[in-house]
C-alpha positions as CSV (number, residue, x, y, z in Angstrom):
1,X,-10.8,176.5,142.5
2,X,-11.1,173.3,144.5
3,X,-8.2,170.7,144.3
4,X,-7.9,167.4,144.9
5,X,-5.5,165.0,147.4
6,X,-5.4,161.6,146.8
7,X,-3.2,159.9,149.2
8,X,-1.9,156.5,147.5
9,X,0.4,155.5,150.3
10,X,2.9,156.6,152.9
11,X,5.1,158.6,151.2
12,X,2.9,158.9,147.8
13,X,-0.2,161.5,147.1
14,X,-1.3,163.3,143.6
15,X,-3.1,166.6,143.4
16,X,-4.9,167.7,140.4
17,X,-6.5,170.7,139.2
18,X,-6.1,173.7,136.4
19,X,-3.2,175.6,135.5
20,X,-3.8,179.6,135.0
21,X,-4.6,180.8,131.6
22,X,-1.1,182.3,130.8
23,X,1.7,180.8,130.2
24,X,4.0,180.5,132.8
25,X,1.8,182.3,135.5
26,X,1.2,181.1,138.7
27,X,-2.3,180.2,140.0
28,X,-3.9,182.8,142.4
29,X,-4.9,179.9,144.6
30,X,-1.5,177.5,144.5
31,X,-2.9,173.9,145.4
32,X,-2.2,172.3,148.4
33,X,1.0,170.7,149.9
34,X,-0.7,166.9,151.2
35,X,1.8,167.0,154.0
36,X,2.4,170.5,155.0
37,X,6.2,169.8,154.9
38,X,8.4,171.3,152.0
39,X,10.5,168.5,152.5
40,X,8.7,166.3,149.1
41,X,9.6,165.7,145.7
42,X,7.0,166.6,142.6
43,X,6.6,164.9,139.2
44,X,4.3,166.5,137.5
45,X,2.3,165.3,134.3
46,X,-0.2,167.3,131.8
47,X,0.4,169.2,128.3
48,X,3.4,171.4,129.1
49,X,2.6,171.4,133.0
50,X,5.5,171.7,135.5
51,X,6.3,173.1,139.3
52,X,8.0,176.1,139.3
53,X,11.9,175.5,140.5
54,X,14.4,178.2,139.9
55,X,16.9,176.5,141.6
56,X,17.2,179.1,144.9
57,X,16.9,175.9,147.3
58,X,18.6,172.7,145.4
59,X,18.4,170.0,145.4
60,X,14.6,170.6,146.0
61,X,12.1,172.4,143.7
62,X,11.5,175.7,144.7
63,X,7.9,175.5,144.2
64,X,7.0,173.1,146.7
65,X,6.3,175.3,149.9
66,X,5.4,173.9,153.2
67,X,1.7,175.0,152.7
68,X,1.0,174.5,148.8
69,X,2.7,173.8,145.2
70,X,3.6,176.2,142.5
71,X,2.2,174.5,139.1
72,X,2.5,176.1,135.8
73,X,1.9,175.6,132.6
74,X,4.3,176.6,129.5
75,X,1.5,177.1,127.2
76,X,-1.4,178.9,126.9
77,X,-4.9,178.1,128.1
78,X,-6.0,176.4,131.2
79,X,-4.5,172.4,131.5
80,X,-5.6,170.0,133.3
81,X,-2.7,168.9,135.8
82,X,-1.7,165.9,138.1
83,X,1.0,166.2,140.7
84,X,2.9,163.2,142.0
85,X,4.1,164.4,145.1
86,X,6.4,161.9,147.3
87,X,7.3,163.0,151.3
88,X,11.1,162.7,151.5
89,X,12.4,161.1,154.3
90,X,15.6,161.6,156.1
91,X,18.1,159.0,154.7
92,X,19.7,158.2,158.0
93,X,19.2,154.6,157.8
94,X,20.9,154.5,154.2
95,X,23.7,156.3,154.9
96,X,26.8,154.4,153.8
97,X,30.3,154.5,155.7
98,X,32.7,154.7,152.9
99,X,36.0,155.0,155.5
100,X,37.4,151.5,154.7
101,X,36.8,151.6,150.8
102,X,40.3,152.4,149.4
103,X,40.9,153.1,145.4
């Protein structure tokens, strides 16, 4: 199965493709990760589509590997998927000092 990458901006990329037949089964080919860093975020949309996340490395999704993304569907049959996929970045810059707030 091929997928597709569409970049749509720095920090923003979809891929799209089929889920497996079964239910809650993971493709033999997972698609790609578009930046080959685990540290993203991933909305998925499609009839009962979602990437796999059983909470083992929260706050991030399980499913999203370094190298590709574990999408599943909850219902039978093939769907048709799209995967927003946004690279997180560090935070340091937003990081608030809270020291001189009081309550």
């Amino acid at each position: 199965m091929a997928y597709e990458i569409n970049f749509l901006g720095d920090n923003h990329a979809t891929v799209h493709g089929v889920c497996d037949g079964t239910a809650d089964t993971a493709l033999a080919t997972l698609p790609p990760n578009p930046w080959n860093d685990a540290q993203i975020a991933c909305m998925s949309e499609g009839e009962g589509v979602y990437v796999e996340d059983d909470g083992s490395v929260a706050p991030r999704q399980s499913g999203a590997l370094q190298a590709t993304i574990d999408v599943r569907s909850s219902v039978a049959g093939g769907k048709f998927f799209v995967v927003h996929c946004f690279k997180l970045g560090s935070g340091e810059g937003n990081v608030r000092d809270h020291s001189a707030i009081t309550t």
